[in-house]
N, C-alpha and C positions, 0 to 999 in steps of 0.2 A: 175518336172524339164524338162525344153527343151532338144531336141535332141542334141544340138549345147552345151551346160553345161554340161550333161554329157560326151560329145566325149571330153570336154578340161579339163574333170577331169582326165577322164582315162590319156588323153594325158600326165600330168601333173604326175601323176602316174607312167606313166614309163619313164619320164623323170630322176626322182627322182629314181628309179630304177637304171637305166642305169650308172646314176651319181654315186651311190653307188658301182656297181660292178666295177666300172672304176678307181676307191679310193682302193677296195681292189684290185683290179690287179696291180698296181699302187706296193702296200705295197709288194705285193709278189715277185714285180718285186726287190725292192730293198731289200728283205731280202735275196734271193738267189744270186743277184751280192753279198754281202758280205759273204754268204758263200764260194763261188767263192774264195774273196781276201783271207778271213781265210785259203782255202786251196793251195793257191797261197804261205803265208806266211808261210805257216809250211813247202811245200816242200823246201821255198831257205831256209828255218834252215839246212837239212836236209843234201844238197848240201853242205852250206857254212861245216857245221862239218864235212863231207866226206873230203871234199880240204885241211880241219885242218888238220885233223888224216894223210894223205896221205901225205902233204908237211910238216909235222911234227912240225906244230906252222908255219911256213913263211907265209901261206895263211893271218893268223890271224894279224899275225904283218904288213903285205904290206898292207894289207886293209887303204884307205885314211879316215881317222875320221873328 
């Protein structure tokens, strides 16, 4: 194998490479933004039943549906 064939195999290799860890960074990226939202979503439960319990139902009722 020429010197010039193998330099564009390896090349080719860590293209492939690169591509792959860029896929999973990629994935991790967007499984931790939704963890984020999940915990985004549980604290306004958390709130919205605070405002319940405190305005004694009116939070619940005013709320626009």
């Amino acid at each position: 194998m020429k010197p010039y064939e193998e330099l564009k195999k390896h090349v080719e290799n860590i293209s492939s490479a690169i591509a792959r860890m860029e896929e999973r960074l990629d994935a991790l990226e967007r499984k931790d933004k939704s963890e984020d939202v999940e915990g985004i979503i549980e604290t306004v439960r958390h709130i919205e039943d605070f405002l319940n319990y405190r305005t004694r139902g009116f939070y619940e009722r005013s709320k626009p549906r």
